[in-house]
N, C-alpha and C positions, 0 to 999 in steps of 0.2 A: 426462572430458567438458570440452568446452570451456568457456571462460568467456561468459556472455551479456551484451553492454555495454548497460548500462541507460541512458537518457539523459531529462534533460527539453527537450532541444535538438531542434530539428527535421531535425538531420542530427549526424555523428557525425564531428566534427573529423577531418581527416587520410584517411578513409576515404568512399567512395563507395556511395551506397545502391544497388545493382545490382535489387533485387526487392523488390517490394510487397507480403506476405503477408495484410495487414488489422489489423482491431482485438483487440486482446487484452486481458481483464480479470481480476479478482481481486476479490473482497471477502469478506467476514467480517459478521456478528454479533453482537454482545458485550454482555451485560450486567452492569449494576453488582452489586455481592456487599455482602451486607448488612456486614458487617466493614468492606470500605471505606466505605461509606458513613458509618458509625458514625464514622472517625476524621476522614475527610473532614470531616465535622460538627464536628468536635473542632477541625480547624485552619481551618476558618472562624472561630471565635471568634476568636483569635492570629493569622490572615494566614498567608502560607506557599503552598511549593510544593503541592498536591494528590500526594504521589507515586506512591502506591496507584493512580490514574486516569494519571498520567503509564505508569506501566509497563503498564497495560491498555492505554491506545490506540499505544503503542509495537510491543506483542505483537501488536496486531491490524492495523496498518500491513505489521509482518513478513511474518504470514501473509498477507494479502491479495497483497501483490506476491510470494511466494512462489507463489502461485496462477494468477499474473498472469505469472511466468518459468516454468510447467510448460505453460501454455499454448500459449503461444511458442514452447518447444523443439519441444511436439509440430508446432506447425505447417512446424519446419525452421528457427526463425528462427536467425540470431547476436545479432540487438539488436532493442532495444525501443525506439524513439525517441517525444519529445511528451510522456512520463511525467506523468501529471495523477492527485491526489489528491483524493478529497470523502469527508465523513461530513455522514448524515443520521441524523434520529432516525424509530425506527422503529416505537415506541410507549413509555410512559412508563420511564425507567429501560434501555432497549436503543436503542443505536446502529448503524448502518453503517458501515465504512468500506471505501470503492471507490478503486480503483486500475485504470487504462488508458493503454492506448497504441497505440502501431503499431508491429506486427512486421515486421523488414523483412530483410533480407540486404544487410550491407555487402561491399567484398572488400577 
């Protein structure tokens, strides 16, 4: 399968957007694990990276644009241009993270 060029650029250097296909999205739901939090709480005392949280909203960045390029394909795309990320909270303790763009056909 080919490769899908992901971009947050509104065109796709070097390449001509030939076809419009629309908007395509991705997102996930995640919430914290009492374990992370626990240590979370631990290095708030001490300062520090969060890592436990760093690799949750990594994982769920993944899977969201992973979601976000099964979309796309199905529509026919090759690229995804405008690439835009958001997270919202979506009640206490669980987040969103959304992922979109616009699938197009370069040549």
């Amino acid at each position: 399968m080919n490769e899908l060029i992901i971009t947050n650029l509104e065109t796709v250097p070097g390449r001509q957007i030939s076809r419009h296909l629309g908007l395509v999205q991705g997102n996930t739901v995640r919430s914290k694990h009492v374990g992370r939090d626990i240590m979370a709480g631990l290095k708030n005392i001490v300062g520090g990276e969060l890592k436990g949280y760093t690799e949750l909203l990594s994982d769920a960045r993944n899977e969201a644009t992973d979601r976000m390029i099964e979309a796309a394909r199905a529509m026919g795309a090759n690229a995804v241009i405008n690439v835009r990320y958001s997270t919202s909270s979506v009640t206490s303790g669980a987040s969103e993270l959304y992922v979109y763009g616009t699938a197009v056909i370069v040549a």
